[in-house]
C-alpha positions in Angstrom: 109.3 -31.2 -97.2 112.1 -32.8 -96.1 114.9 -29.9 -97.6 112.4 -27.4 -95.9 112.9 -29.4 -92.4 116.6 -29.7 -93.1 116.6 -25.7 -93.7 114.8 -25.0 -90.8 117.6 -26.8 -88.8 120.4 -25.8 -90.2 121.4 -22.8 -88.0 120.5 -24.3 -85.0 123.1 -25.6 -82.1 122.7 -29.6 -81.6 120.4 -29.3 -78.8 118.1 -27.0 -80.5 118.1 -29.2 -83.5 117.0 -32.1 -80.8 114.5 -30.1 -79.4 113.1 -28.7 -82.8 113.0 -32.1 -84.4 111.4 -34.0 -81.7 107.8 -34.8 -83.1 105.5 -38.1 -81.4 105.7 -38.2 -76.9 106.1 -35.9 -74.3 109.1 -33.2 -74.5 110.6 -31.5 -71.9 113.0 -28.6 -73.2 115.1 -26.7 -69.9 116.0 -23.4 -71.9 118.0 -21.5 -69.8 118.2 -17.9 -70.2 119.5 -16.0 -73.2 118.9 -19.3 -75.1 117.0 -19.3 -78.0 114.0 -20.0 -76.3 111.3 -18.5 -78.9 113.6 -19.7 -81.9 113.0 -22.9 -80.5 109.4 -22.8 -80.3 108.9 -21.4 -83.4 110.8 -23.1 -85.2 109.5 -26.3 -83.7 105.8 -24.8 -84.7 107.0 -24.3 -88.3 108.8 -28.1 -88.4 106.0 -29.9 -87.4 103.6 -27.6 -90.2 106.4 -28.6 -92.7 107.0 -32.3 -91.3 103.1 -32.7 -92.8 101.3 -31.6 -89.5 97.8 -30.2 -90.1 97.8 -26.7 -89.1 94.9 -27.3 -87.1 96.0 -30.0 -85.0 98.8 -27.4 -83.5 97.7 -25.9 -80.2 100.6 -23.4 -78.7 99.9 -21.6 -75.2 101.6 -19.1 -73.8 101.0 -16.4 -71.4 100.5 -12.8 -72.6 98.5 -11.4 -75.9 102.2 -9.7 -76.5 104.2 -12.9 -76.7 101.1 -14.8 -78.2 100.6 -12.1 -81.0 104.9 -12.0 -81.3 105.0 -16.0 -81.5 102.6 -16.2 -84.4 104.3 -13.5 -86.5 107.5 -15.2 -86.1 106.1 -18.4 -87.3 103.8 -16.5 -90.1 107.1 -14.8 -91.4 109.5 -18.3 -91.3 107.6 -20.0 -93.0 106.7 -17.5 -96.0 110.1 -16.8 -95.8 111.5 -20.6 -96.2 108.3 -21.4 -98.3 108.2 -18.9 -100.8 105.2 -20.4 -101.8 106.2 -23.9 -102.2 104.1 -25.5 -99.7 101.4 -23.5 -99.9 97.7 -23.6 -98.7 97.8 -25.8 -95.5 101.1 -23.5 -94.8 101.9 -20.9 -96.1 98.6 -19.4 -96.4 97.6 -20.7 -92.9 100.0 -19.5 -90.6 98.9 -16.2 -89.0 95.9 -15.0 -85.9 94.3 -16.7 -83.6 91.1 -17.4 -85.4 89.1 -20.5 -85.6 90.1 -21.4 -89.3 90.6 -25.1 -89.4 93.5 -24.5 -91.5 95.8 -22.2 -88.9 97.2 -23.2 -86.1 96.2 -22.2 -82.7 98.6 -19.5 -80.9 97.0 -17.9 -77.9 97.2 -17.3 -74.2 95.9 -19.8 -71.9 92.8 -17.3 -70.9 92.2 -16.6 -75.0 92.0 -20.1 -75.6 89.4 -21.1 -72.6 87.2 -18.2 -73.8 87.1 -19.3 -77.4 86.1 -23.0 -76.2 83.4 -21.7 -73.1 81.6 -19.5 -75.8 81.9 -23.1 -78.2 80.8 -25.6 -75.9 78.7 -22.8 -73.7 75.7 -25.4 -73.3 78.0 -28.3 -72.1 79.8 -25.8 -69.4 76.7 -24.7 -68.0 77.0 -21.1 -69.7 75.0 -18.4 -71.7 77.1 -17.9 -74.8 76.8 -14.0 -74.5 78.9 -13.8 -70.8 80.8 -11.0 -70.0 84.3 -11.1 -69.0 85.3 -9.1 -66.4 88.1 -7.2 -65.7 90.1 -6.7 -62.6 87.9 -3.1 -62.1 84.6 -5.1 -63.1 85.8 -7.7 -60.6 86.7 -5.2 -57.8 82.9 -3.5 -58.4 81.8 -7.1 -58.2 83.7 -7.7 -55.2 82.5 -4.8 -53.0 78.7 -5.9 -54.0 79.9 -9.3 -52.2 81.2 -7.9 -49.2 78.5 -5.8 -48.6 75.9 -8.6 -49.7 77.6 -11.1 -47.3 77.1 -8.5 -44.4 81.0 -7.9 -44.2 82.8 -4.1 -43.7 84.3 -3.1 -46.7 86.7 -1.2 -43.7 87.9 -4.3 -42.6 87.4 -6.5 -45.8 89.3 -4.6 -49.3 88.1 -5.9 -52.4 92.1 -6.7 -53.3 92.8 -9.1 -50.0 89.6 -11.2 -51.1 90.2 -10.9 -54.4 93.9 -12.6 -54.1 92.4 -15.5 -52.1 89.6 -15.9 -53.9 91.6 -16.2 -57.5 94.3 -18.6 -55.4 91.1 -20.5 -54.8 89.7 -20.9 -58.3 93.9 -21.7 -59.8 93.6 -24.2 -57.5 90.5 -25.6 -58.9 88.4 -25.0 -55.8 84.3 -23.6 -56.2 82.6 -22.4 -53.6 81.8 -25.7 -52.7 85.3 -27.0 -52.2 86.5 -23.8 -50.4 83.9 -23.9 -47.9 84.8 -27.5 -46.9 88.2 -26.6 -45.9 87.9 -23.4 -44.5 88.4 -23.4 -41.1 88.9 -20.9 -38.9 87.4 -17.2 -39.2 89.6 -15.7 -42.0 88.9 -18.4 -44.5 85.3 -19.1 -43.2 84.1 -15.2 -43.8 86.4 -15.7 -47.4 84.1 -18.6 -48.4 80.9 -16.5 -47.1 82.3 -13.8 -49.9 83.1 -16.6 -52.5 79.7 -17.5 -52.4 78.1 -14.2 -52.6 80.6 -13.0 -55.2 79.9 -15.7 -57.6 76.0 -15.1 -57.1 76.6 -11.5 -58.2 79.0 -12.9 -61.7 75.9 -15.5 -62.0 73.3 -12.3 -61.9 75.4 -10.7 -64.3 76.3 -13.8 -66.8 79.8 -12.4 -66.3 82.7 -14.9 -65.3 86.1 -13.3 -64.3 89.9 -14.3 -65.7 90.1 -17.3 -63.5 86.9 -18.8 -63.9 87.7 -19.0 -67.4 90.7 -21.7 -66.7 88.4 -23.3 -64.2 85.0 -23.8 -65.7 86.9 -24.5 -68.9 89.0 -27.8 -66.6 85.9 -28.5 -65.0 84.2 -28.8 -68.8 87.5 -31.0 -70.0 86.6 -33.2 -66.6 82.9 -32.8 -67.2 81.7 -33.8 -71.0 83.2 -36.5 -72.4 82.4 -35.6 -76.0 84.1 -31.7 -75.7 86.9 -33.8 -74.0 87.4 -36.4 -77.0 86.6 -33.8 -79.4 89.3 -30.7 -78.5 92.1 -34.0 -77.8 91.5 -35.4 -81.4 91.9 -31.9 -82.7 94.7 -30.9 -80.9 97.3 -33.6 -81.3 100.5 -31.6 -80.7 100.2 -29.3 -77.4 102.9 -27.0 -76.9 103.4 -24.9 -73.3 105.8 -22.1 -73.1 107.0 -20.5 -70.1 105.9 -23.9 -68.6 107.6 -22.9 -64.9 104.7 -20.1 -65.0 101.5 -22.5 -64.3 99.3 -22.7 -62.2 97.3 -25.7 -61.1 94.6 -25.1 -63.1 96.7 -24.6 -66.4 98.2 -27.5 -66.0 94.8 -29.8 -65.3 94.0 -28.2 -68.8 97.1 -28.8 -70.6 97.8 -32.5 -69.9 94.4 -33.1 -70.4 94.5 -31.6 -73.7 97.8 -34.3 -74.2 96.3 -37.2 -72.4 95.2 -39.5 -75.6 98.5 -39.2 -77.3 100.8 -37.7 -75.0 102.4 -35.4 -77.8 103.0 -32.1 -75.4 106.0 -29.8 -75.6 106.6 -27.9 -72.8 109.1 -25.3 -72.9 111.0 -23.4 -69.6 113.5 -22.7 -67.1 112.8 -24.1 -63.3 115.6 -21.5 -62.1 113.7 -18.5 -63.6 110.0 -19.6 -62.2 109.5 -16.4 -59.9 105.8 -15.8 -59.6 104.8 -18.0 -56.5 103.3 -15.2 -55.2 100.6 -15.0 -57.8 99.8 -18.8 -58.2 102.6 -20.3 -60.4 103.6 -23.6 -59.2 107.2 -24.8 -60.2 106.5 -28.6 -59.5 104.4 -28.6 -62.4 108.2 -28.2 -64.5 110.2 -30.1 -61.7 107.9 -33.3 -62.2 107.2 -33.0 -65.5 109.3 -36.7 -65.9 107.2 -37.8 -63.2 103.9 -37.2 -64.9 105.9 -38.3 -68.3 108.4 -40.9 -67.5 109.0 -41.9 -71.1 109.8 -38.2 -71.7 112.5 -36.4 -73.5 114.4 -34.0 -71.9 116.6 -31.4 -74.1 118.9 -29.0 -71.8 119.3 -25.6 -73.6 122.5 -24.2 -71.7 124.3 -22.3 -74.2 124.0 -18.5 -73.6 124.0 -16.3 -76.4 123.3 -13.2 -74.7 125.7 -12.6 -72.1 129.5 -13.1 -71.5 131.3 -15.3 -69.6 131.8 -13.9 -66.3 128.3 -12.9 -66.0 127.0 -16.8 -66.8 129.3 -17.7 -64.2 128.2 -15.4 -61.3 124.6 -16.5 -62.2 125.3 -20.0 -62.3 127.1 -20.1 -59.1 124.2 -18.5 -57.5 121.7 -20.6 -58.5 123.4 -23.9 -58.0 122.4 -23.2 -54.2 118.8 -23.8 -54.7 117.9 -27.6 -54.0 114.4 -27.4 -56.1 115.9 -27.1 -59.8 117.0 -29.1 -62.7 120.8 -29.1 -63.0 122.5 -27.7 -66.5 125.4 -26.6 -67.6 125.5 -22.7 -68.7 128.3 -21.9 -70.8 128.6 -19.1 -73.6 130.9 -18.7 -76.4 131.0 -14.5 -76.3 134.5 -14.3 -74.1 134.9 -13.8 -70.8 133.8 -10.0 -70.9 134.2 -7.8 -67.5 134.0 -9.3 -63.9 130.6 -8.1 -62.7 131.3 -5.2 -60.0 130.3 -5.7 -56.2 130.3 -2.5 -54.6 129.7 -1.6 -50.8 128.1 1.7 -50.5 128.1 3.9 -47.7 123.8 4.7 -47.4 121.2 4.8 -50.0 122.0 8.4 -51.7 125.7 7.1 -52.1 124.6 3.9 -53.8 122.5 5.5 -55.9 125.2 8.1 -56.7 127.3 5.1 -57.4 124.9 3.7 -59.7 124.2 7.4 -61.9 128.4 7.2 -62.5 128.1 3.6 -63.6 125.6 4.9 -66.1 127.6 8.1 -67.1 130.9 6.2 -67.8 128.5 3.5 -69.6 127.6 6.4 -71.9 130.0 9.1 -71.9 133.3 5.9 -72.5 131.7 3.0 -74.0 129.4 5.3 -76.3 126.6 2.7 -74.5 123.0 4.6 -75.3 121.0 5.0 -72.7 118.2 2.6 -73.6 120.7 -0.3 -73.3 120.8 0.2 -69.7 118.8 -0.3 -66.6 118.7 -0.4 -62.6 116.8 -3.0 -61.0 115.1 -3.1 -57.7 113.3 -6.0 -55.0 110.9 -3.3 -54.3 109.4 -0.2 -55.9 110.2 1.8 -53.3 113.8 2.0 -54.0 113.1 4.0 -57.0 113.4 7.3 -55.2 116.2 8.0 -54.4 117.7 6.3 -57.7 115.3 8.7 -59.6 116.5 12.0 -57.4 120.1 10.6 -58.4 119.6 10.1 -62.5 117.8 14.0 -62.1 120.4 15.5 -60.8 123.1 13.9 -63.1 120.7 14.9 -66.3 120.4 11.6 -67.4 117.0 10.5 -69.3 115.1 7.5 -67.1 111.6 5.7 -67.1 109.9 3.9 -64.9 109.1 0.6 -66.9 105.5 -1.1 -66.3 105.2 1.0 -63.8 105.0 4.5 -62.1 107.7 7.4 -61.3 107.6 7.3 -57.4 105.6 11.0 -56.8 102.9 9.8 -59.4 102.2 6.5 -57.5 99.0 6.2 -56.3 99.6 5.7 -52.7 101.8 8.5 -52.8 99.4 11.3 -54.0 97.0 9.7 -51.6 99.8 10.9 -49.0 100.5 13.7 -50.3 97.1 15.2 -50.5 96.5 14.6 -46.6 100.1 16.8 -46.6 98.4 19.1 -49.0 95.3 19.6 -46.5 96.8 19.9 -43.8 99.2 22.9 -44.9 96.3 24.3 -46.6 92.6 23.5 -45.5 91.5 25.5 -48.7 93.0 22.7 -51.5 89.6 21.7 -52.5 91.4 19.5 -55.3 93.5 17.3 -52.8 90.2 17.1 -50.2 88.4 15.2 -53.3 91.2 13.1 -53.8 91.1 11.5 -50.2 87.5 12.5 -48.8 86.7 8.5 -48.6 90.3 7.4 -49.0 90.4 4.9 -46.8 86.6 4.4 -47.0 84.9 6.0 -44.1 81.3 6.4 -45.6 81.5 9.6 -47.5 80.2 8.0 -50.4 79.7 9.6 -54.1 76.2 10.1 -52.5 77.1 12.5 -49.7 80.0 14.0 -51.5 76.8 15.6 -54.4 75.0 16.5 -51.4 78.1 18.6 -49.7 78.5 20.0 -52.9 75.2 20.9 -54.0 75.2 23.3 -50.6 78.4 24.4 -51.2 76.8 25.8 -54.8 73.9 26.5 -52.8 75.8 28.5 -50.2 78.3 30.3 -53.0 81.2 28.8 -50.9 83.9 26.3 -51.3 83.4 22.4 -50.3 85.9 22.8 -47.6 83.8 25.6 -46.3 80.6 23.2 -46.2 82.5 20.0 -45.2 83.8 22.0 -41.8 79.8 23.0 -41.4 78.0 19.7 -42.6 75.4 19.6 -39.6 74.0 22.6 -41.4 73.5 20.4 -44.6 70.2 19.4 -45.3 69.8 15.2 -46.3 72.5 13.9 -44.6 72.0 10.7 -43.0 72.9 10.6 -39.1 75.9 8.2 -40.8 77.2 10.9 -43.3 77.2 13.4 -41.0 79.2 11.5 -38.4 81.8 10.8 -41.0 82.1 13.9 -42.1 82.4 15.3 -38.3 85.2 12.7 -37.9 87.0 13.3 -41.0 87.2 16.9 -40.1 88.4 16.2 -36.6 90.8 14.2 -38.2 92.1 17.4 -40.1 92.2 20.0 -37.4 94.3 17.0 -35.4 97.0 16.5 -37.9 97.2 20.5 -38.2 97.7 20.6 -34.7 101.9 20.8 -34.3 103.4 23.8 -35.3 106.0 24.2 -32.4 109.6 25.8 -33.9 112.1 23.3 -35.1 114.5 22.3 -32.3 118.9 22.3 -33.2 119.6 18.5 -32.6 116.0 17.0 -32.3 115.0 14.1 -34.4 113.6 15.8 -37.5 109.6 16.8 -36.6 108.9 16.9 -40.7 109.4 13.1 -40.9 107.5 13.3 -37.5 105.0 14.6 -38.5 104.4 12.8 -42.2 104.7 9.9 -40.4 101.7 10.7 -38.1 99.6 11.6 -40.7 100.2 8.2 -42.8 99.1 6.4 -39.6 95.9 8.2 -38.4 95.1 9.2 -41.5 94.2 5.5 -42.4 96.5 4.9 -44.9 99.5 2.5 -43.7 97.1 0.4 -41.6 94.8 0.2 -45.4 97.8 -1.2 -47.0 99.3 -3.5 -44.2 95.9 -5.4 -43.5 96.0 -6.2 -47.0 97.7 -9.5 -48.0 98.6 -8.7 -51.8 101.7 -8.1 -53.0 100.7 -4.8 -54.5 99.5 -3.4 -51.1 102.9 -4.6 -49.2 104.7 -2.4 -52.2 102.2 0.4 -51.7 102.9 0.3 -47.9 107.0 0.5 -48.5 106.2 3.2 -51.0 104.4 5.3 -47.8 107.6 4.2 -45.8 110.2 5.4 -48.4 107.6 9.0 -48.4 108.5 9.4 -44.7 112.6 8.8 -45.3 112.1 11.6 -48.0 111.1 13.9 -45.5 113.8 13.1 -43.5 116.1 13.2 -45.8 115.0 16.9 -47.3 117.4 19.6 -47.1 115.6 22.6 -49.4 116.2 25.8 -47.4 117.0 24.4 -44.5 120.3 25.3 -44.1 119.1 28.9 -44.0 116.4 28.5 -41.7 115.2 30.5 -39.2 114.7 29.5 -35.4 111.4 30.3 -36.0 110.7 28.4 -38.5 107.7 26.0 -38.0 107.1 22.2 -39.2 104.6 23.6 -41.3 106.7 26.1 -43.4 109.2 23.0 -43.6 106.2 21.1 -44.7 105.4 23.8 -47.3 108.8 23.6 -48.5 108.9 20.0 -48.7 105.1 19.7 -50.9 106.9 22.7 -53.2 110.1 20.2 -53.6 108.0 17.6 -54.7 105.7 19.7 -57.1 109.0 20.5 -58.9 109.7 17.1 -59.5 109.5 16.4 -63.4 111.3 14.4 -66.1 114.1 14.9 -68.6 112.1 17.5 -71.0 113.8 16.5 -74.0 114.6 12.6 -74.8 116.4 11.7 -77.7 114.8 8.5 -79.2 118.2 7.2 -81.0 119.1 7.0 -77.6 116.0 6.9 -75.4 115.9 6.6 -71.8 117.8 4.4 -69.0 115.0 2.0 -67.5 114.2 1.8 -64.0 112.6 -1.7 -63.0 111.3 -4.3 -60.3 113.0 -7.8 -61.0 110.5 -9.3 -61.7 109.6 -6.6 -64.4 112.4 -7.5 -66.1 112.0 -10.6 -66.6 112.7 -11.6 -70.9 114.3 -8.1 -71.2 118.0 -8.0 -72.1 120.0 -4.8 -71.8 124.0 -4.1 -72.4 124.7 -2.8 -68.9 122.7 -3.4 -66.0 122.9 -2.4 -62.5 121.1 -4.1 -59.4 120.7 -2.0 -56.3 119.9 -3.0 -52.4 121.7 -6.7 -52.5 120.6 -6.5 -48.7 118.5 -8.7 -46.0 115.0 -8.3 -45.9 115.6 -6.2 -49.2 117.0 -9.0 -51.8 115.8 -11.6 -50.3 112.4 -10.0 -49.6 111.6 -10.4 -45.6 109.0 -12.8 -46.4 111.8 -15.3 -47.7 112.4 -16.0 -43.5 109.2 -17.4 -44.0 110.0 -21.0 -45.5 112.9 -22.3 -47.6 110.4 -22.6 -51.0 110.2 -18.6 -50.1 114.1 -17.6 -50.1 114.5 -19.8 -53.2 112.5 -18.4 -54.9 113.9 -14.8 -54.1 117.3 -16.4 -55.5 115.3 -17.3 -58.4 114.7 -13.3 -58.7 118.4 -12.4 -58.4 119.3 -14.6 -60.7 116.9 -13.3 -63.2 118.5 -9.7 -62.8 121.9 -10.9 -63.1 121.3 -12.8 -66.1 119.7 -9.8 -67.8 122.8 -8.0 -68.6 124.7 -9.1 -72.0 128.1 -7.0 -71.5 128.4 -5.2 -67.6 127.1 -5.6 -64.6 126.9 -3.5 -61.0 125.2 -5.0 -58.1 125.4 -3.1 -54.9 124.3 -2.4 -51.5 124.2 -0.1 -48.8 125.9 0.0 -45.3 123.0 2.4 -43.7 119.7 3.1 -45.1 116.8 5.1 -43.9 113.3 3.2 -43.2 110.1 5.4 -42.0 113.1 8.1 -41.4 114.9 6.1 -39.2 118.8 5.5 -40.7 119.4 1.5 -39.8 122.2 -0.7 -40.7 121.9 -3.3 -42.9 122.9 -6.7 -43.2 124.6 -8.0 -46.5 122.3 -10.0 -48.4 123.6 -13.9 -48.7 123.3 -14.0 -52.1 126.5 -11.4 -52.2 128.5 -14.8 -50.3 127.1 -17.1 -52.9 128.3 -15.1 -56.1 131.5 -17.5 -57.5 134.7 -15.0 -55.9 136.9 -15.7 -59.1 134.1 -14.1 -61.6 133.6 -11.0 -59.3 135.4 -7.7 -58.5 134.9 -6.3 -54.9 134.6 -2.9 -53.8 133.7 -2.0 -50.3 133.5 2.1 -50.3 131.7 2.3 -47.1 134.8 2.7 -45.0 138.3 3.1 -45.1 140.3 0.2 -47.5 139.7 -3.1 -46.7 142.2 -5.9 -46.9 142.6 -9.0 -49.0 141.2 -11.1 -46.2 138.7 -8.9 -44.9 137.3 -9.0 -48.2 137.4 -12.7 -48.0 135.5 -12.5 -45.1 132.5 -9.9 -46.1 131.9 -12.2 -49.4 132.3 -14.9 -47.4 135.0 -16.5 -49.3 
């Protein structure tokens, strides 16, 4: 045992070795980025199993089925790999999935883990050991039963804004109950009216949804004394990765798991906790030594991703956040390039900027393309990066989630543009009949269409005649009267295009995202999705304005709606690379906080800008911009080799081209690890250059 400890050491820095070979109290291990974080926890798993640990009596939490399923393979194959069969049995032939053999140890997600133990202990938790789980579109279903059951409009009241404050209720540990006692004023009073009809409708259902499962499973910890003793004598070694990432209610469960012997592991990196937004709470890491003050604390500062100039320019950025625990990041790679700080002249140079990067990236340094990636603040910015990367024929993707004309808020836009250049597209009307909902239901759409078959005409025939239709309810057809109003309105201008007036196209899709319903859909809701779908509908209008097509060999007479035509073609035309080698795969296109535990060779970050990177909402409070430095200093830290971050002088918002403002974070980056370019103007001079980075 003891060799097999010793050989599960030996390749391991000093601080890794302490952090590995810790085994009885509380231990805190600040594992910056690019530092061995998963060989540390794995390796930790597999010393304590070879140390004489019972496999059983190993709990290890994490946060997605991906890095759960990855963390136990990594142990699984160490340890046959080390063992040979030596150990045997308790080891080697334990180590593997999350199952509920008293020989393995338990690696799972925080959500896997509390569904295993409510389905256990179902009679002490006050459950039927058959619930269903739902899923966010079982929840969303759920939630507009609620609304409607609560006497609420579903107009005014979208499943996803309840939704976000109802799960920020339950991470926070609060019922119905509790929610109603502190609710007060109308928002959070007609909330807790929802709460309580929403969890009614689970209760109907014998259905609980993702965060009930952390917070009946702490209110069973808190609850039964014998489920409590019994799970804490099992589980004598707790280990939490990505420990910045917890919520309230994780943690509750986790030190309460730890409480009788105080053996928990946690494992993270204050500096990269960036998901405030969705419940994460970065005390729970700040004052770990608080809750533990006998603890251990293991700093995990060497990099061994990135080169030297690049750990520099992230650690001078992130020394001016206040809420963090200090270490030193070093690497032992070289100093490598200075990252590149370019000043670009508006969005379509930047992005021009960013495709020549990735050229000389491939075409110089022989880097492929899947070892490179652009990251963004906000989805949005993915257009005109994408329209760049097209047009230079290089290969891209849009990772976790969706090339910009494929979003959904953007085909919901672009069918209203559809409609109202031609009232006969019968496939964009279905798309956006009750999109936002205006109470042409599934219901009244069969009955449209059933006269339409009926009639031997189209639905938009019918749907322009509905007080003909027999069945509709006095509601329908008033919808459907107004929805067709709205049509004929937005079809309305078709006056020539005027030399020198502000550009009617833009004009006019920006009329039609405002009364069509859309925009005001997506700003009343509070979620951070719908704020990204709303700047998506934005970036649509700056597309128009920006569209040149034909239009430099247009007539006088030519309309707004053959410029709209032209545009909707433009757009149809859109497509990917058609061939993609896999040896060299694709650049990736990503949000920050996307790309968080990727690593690429060359990385650019585009729109370094206020209100951009830091988000608005950072104005907000100070807990807000920090954690928007945070985010930056994710990015940064992502690249092993080169590095690009930009911004733009001018960029155009809802058509409108605005100057920007320099984002801060440009004035915190360390000068002597930087080079500065500013290409928006005329050649600056050494000390106006001091003065723009704010050196």
């Amino acid at each position: 045992m003891v060799k097999l400890q010793e050989r599960l050491l030996g390749d391991l820095t000093e601080a890794q070795q302490q952090a590995v070979a810790h085994r009885e109290g509380p231990l805190l291990v600040l594992a910056g980025p690019g530092s061995g974080k998963t060989t540390v926890v794995t390796r930790r798993v597999a010393y304590l199993l070879a140390g004489g640990v019972a496999p059983h009596e190993v709990l290890a939490l994490t946060f997605t089925n991906k890095g759960a399923g990855e963390m136990r393979q990594r142990i699984d194959a160490l340890l046959r790999g080390i063992v040979g069969g030596v150990v045997g049995g308790a080891v080697g032939g334990a180590v593997g999935g999350e199952v509920a053999d008293h020989r393995a140890p338990t690696v799972s997600t925080f959500h896997s883990f509390c569904a295993r133990q409510l389905r256990r202990h179902a009679e002490a938790a006050g459950l039927p050991p058959r619930f269903s789980i739902y899923d966010d579109a079982d929840r969303r279903q759920a939630l507009k039963q609620a609304i409607t059951n609560a006497g609420v409009s579903l107009q005014n009241w979208s499943p996803a804004r309840v939704a976000r404050h109802i799960s920020h209720a339950k991470n926070r540990l609060l019922d119905v109950a509790a929610y109603a006692a502190q609710a007060d004023e109308f928002f959070t009073r007609t909330v807790a009216g929802i709460y309580r009809a929403y969890e009614e409708v689970l209760r109907a259902n014998d259905a609980l949804d993702f965060d009930d499962l952390l917070l009946r499973m702490a209110a069973l910890l808190a609850g039964s004394e014998a489920v409590r003793t019994r799970l804490q004598q099992r589980y004598r070694y707790v280990l939490i990765d990505e420990y910045q990432d917890t919520n309230h209610a994780q943690f509750v469960i986790a030190h309460t798991l730890a409480a009788a012997h105080g053996n928990i592991c946690v494992v993270g990196d204050p500096d990269q906790s960036i998901y405030g937004w969705r419940g994460a709470d970065i005390s729970n890491i700040l004052e770990f030594e608080e809750h533990y003050p006998r603890a251990v604390v293991v700093p995990l500062g060497q990099n061994f991703r990135s080169t030297g100039h690049i750990v520099e320019t992230a650690a001078g950025l992130i020394r001016h956040n206040r809420r963090r625990k200090h270490k030193r990041l070093h690497t032992d790679l070289g100093e490598g390039e200075r990252p590149a700080v370019v000043v670009c002249r508006d969005e379509q140079h930047e992005a021009s900027l960013v495709a020549d990067f990735l050229r000389c990236e491939f075409d110089e340094r022989g880097v492929v393309w899947k070892e490179m990636a652009v990251l963004y603040r906000i989805n949005a910015l993915s257009r005109v990066l994408e329209e760049a990367l097209r047009q230079a024929e290089i290969p891209y993707l849009i990772a976790r989630g969706t090339a910009f004309y494929e979003r959904k808020e953007i085909k919901e836009a672009l069918a209203y543009l559809r409609l109202v250049a031609n009232p006969k597209d019968e496939i964009s009307l279905r798309r956006i009949i009750n999109t936002p909902p205006r109470g042409i239901g599934a219901t009244t759409l069969r009955k449209l269409e059933l006269a339409a078959i009926e009639r031997q005409t189209t639905l938009t025939g019918v749907l322009w005649s509905a007080g003909d239709v027999q069945g509709l309810s006095p509601r329908a057809l008033k919808a459907a009267r107004q929805f067709v109003s709205l049509l004929d309105g937005l079809r309305a201008p078709s006056s020539p295009l005027a030399r020198g007036a502000a550009d009617p196209l833009a004009a006019l899709v920006a009329r039609v995202m405002r009364e069509s319903g859309l925009e005001g859909m997506y700003r009343n809701a509070a979620s951070e999705e719908d704020q990204q779908r709303l700047e998506n509908l934005h970036e649509l209008i700056s597309a128009a304005a920006q569209f040149v097509g034909p239009r430099a060999a247009q007539s006088p007479g030519e309309s707004v709606m053959d410029r709209l035509s032209a545009f909707l073609e433009s757009v149809s035309l859109v497509s990917d690379a058609d061939m993609i080698d896999p040896a060299r795969g694709t650049v990736t296109l990503l949000t920050l906080h996307a790309a968080k535990g990727l690593q690429f060779t060359s990385v650019a970050i585009v729109g370094l800008e206020e209100h951009l990177l830091p988000h608005a909402r950072a104005a907000e409070s100070e807990a807000e911009l920090e954690e928007e430095r945070r985010l930056c200093f994710v990015g940064i830290t992502r690249a092993r080799r080169r590095l690009q971050l930009s911004r733009a002088a001018r960029r155009t918002h809802r058509g409108l081209v605005e100057y920007t403002i320099a984002s801060r974070f440009l004035s915190e980056l360390p000068r002597q690890s930087i080079v500065y370019s500013d290409l928006s103007e005329p050649l600056q001079t050494a000390d106006d250059v001091g003065r723009k980075t704010g050196g």
